[in-house]
DSSP file (Angstrom, degrees, kcal/mol; ACC not computed):
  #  RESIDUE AA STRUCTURE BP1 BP2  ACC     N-H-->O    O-->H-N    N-H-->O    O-->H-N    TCO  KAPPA ALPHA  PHI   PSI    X-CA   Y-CA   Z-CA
    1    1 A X              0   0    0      0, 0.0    13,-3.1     0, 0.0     2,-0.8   0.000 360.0 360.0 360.0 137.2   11.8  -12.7   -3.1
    2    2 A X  E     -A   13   0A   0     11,-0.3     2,-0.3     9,-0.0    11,-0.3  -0.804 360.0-178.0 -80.9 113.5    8.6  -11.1   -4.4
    3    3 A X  E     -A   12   0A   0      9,-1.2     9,-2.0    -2,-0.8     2,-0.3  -0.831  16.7-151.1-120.8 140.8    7.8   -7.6   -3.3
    4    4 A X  E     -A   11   0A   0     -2,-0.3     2,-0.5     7,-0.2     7,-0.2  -0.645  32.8-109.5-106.6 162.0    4.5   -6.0   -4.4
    5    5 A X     >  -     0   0    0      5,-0.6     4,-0.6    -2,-0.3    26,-0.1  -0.796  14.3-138.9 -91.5 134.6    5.0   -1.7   -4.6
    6    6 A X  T  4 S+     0   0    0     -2,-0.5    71,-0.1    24,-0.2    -1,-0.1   0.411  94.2  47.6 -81.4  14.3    3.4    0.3   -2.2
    7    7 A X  T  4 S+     0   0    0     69,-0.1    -1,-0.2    22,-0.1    23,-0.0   0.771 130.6   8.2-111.6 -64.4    2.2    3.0   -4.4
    8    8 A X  T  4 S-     0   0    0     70,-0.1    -2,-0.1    21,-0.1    70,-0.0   0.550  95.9-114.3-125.6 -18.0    0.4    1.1   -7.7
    9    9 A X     <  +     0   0    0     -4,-0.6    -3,-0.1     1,-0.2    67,-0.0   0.159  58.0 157.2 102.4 -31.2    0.4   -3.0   -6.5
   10   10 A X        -     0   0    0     -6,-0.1    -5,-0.6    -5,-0.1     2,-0.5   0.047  28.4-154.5 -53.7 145.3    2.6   -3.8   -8.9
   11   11 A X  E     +A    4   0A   0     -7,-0.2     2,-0.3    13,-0.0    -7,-0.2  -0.827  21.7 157.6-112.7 140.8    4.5   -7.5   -7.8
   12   12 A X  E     -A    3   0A   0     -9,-2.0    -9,-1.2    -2,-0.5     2,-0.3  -0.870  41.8 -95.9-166.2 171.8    8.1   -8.7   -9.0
   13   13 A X  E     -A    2   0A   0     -2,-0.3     2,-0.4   -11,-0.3   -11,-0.3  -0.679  28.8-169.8 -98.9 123.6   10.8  -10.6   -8.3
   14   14 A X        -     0   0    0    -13,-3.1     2,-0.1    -2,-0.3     4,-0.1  -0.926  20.4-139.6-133.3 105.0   14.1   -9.2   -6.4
   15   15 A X  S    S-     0   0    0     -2,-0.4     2,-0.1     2,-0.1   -13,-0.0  -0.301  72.4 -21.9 -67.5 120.2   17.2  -11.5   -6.3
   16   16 A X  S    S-     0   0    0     -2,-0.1     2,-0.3     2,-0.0    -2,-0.1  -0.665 114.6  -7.4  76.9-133.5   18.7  -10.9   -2.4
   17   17 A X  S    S-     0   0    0     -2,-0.1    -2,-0.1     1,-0.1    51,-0.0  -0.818  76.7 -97.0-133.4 164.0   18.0   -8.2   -0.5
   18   18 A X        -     0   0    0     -2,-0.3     2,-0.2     1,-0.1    -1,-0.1  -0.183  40.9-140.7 -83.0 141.8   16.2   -5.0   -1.4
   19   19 A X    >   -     0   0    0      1,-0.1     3,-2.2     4,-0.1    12,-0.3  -0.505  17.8-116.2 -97.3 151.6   18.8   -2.1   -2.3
   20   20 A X  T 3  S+     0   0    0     -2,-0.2    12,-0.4     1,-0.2    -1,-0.1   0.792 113.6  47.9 -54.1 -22.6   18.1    1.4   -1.2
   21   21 A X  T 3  S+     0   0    0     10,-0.1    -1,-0.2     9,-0.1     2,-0.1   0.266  80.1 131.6-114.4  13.4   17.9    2.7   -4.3
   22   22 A X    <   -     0   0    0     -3,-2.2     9,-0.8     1,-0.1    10,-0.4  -0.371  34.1-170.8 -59.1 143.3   15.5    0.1   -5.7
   23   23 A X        -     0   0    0      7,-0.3     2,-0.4     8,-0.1     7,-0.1  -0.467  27.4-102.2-151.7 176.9   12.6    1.5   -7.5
   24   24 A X     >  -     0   0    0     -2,-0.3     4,-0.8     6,-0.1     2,-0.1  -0.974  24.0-139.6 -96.3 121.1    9.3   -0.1   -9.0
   25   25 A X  T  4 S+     0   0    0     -2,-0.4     2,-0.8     2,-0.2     4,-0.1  -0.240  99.3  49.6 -60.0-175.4    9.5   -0.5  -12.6
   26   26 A X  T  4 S+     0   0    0      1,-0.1    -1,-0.1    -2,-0.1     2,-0.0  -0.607 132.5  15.0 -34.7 -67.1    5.6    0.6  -13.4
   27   27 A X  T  4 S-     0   0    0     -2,-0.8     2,-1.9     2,-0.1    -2,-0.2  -0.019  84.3-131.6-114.7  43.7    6.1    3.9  -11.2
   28   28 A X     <  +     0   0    0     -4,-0.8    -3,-0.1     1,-0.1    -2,-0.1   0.274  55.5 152.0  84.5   1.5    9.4    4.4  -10.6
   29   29 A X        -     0   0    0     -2,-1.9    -1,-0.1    -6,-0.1    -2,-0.1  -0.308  52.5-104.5 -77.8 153.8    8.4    4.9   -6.7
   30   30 A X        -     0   0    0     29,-0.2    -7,-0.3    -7,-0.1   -24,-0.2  -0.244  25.1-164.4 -69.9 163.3   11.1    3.9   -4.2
   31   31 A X  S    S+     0   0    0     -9,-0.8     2,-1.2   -12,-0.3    -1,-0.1   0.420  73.2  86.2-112.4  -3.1   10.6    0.5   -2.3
   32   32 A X  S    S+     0   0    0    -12,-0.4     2,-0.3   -10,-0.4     3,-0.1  -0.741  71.7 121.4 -73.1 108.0   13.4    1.2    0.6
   33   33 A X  S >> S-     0   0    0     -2,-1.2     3,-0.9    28,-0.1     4,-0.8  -0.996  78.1-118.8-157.8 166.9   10.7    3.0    2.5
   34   34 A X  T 34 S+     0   0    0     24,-1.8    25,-0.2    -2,-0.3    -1,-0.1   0.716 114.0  57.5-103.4   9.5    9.2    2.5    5.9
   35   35 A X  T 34 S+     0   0    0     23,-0.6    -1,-0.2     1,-0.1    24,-0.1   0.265 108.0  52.9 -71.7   6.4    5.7    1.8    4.4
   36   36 A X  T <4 S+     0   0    0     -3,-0.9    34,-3.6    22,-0.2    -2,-0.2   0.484  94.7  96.3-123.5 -33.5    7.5   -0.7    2.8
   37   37 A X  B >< S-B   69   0B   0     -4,-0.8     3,-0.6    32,-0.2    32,-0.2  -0.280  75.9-123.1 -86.0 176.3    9.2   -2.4    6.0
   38   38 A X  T 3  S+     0   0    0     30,-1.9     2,-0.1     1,-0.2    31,-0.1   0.959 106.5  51.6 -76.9 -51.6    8.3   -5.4    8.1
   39   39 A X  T 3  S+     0   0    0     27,-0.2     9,-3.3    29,-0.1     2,-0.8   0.073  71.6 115.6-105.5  56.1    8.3   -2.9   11.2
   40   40 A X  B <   -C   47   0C   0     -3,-0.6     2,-0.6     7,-0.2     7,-0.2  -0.945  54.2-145.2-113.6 132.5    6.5   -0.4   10.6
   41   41 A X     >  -     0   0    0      5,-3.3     4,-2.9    -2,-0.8     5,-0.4  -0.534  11.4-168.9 -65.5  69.1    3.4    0.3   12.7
   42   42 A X  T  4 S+     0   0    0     -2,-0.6    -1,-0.1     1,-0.3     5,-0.1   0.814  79.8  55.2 -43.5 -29.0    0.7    1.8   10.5
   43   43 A X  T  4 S+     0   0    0      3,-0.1    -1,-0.3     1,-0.1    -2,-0.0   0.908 123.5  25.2 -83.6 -28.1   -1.5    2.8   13.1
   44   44 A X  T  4 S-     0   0    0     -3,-0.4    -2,-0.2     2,-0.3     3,-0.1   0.393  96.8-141.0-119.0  39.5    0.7    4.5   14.7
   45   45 A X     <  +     0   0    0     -4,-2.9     2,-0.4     1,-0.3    -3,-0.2   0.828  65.4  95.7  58.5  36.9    3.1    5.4   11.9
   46   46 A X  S    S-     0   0    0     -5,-0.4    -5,-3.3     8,-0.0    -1,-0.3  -0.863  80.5 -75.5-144.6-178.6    6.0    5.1   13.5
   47   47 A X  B     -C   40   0C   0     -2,-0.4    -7,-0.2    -7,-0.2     5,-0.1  -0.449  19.8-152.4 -88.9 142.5    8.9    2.1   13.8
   48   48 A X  S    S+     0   0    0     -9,-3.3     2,-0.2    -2,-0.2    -8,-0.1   0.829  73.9  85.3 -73.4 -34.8    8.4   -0.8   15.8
   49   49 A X  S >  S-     0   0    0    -10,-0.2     3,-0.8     1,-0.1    -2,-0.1  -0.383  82.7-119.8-107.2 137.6   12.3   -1.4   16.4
   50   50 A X  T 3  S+     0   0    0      1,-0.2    -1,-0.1    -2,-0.2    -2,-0.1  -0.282  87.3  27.2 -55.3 147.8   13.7    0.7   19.5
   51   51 A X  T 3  S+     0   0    0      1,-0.2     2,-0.3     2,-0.0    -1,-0.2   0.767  87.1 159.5  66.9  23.1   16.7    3.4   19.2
   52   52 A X    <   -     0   0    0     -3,-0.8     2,-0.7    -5,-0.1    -1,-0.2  -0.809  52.3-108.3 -87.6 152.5   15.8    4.1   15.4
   53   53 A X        -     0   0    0     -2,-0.3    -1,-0.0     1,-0.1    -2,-0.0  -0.369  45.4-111.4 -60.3  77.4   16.7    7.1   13.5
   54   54 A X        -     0   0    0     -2,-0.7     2,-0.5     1,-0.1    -1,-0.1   0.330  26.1-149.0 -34.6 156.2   13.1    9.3   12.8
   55   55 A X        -     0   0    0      1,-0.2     3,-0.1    -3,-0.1    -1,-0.1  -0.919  14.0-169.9-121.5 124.7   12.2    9.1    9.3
   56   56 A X  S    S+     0   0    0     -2,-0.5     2,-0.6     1,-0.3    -1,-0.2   0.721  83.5  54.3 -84.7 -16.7   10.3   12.4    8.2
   57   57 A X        +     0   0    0      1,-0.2    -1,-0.3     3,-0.2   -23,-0.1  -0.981  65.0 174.8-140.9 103.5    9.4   10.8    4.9
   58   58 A X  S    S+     0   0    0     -2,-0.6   -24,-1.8     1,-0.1   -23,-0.6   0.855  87.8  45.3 -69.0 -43.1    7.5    7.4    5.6
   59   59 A X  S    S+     0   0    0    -26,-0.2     2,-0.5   -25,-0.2   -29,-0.2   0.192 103.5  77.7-107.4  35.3    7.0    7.2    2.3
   60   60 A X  S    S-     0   0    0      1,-0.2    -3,-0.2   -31,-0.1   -26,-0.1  -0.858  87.6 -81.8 -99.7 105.7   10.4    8.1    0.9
   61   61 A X        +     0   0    0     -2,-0.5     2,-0.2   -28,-0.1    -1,-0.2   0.067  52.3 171.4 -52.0 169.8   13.4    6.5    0.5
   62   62 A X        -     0   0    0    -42,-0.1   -30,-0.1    -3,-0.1    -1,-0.1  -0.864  40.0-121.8-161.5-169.7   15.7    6.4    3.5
   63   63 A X        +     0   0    0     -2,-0.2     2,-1.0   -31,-0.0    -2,-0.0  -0.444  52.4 148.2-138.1  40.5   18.9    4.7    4.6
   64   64 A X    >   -     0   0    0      1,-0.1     3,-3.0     2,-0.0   -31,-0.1  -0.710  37.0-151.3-102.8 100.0   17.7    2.9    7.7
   65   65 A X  T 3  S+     0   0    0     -2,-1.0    -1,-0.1     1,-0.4     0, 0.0   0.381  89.1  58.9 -66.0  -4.6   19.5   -0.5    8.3
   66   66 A X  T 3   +     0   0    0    -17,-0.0    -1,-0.4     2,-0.0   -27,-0.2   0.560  69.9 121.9 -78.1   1.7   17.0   -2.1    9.9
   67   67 A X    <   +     0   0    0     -3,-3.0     2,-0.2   -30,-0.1   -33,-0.1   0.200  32.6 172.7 -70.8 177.5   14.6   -1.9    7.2
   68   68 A X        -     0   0    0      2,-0.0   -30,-1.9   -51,-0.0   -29,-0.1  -0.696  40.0-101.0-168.8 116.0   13.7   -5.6    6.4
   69   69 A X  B     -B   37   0B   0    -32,-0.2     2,-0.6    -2,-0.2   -32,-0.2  -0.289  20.1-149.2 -50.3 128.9   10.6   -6.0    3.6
   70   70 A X        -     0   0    0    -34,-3.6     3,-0.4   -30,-0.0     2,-0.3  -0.922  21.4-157.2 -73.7 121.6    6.7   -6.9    4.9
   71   71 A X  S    S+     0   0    0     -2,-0.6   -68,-0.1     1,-0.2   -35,-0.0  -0.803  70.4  26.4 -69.9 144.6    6.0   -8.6    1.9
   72   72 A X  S    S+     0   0    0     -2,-0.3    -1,-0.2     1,-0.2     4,-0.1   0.364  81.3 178.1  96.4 -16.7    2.0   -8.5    1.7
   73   73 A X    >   -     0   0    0     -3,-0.4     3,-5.9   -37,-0.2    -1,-0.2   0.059  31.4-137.1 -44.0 114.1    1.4   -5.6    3.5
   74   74 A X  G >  S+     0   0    0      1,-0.2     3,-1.2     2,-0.1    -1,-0.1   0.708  98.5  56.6 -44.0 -31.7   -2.1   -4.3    3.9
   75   75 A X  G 3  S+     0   0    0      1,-0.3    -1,-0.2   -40,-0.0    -2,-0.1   0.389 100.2  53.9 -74.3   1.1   -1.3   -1.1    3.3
   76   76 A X  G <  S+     0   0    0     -3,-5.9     2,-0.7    -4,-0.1    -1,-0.3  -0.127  78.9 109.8-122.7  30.2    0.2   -1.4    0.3
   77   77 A X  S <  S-     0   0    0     -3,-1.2   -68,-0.1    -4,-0.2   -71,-0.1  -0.770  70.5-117.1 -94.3 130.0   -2.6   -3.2   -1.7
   78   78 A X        -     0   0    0     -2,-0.7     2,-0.2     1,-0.1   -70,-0.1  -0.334  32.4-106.6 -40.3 141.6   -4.4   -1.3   -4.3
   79   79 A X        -     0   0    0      1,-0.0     2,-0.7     0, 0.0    -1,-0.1  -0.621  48.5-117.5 -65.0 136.9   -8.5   -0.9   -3.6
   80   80 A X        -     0   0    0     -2,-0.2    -1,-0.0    -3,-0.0    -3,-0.0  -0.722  27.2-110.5 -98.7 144.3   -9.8   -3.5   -6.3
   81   81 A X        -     0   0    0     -2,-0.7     2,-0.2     1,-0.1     3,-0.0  -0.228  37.7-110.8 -64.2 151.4  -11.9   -1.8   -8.9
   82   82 A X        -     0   0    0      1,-0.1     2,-0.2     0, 0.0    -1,-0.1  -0.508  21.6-119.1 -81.6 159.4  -15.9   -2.8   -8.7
   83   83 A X        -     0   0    0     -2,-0.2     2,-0.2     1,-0.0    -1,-0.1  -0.679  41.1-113.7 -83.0 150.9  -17.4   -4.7  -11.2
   84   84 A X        -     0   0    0     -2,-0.2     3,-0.1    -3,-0.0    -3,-0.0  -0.750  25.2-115.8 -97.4 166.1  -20.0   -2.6  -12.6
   85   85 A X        -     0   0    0     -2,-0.2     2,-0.3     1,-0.2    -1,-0.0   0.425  26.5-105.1 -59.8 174.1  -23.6   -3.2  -12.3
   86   86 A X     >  -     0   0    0      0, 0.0     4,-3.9     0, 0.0    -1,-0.2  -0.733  41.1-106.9 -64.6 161.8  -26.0   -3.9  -14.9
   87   87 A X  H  > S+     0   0    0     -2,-0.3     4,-0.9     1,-0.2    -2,-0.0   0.904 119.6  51.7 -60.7 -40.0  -28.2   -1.0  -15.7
   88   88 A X  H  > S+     0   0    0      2,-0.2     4,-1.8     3,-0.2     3,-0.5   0.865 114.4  50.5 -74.3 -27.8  -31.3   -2.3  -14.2
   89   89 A X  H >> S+     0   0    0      2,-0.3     4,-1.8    -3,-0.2     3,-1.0   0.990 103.2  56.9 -17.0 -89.6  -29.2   -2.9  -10.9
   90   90 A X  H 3< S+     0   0    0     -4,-3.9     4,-0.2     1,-0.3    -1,-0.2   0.490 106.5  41.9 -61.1  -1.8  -27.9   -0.3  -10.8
   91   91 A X  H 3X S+     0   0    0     -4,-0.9     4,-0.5    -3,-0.5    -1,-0.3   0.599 109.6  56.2-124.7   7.4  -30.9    1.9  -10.7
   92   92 A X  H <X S+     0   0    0     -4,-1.8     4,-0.8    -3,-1.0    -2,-0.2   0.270 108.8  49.7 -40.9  -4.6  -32.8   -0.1   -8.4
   93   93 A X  H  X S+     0   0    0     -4,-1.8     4,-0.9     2,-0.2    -2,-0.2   0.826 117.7  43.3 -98.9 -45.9  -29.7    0.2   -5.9
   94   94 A X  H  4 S+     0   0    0     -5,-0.3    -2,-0.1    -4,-0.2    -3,-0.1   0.662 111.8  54.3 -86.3  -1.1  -29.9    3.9   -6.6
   95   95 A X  H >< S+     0   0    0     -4,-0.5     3,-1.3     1,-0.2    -1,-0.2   0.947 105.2  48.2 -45.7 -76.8  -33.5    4.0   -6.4
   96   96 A X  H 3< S+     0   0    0     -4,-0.8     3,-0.3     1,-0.2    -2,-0.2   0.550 103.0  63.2 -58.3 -16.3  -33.8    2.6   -3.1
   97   97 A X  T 3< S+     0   0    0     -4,-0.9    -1,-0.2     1,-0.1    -2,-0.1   0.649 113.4  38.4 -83.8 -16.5  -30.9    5.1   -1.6
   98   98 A X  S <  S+     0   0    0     -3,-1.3    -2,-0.2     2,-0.1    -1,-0.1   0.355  85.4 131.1-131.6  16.9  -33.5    8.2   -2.5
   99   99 A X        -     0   0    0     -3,-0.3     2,-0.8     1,-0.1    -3,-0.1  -0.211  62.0-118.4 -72.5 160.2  -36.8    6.8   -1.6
  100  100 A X    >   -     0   0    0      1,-0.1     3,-1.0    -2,-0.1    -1,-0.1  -0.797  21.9-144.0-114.2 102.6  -39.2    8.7    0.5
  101  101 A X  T 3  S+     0   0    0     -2,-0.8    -1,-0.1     1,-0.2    -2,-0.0   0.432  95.8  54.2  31.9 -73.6  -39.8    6.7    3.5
  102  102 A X  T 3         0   0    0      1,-0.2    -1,-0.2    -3,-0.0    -2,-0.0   0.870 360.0 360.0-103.6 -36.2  -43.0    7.6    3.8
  103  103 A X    <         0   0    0     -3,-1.0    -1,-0.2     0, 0.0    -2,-0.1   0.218 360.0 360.0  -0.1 360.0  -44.4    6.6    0.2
């Protein structure tokens, strides 16, 4: 299975099923997490699945046997970097943001 990290983006490949103590190789941050699982609610930050154990540390490892990986989860995509501008762009865009109106 391919699981992306929820911390940097980074994606690899994980034979079975993801072990509590599973890490990211690029930032060493844990992937047993419940930002990490299929049911966890992100709006309202809490677990989907009934009669589970509160988690203070969503993003934190834990030991919660229902976890099951979202793969693809929005919340765990990086923001992608802008391309930058050309110069003349980029001060006509910052032009127009500080123009007087009335001119």
């Amino acid at each position: 299975m391919k699981i992306r990290c929820v911390k940097c983006g980074t994606e690899w490949e994980v034979k079975g099923q993801v072990g509590v103590r599973d890490e990211c190789p690029e930032c060493a941050a844990y992937v047993h997490t419940c930002t990490n699982c299929a049911h966890y609610e992100s709006a309202t930050q809490s677990c989907a699945m009934p009669n589970t154990e509160e988690v203070r540390d969503r993003e934190g490892q834990n030991f919660c046997e229902e976890f099951a990986f979202g793969p693809g989860r929005p919340a765990s995509a990086p923001a992608p970097t802008p391309k930058p501008l050309p110069a003349d762009e980029a001060r006509r865009k910052f032009d127009s943001l500080f123009r007087d109106p009335d001119a």
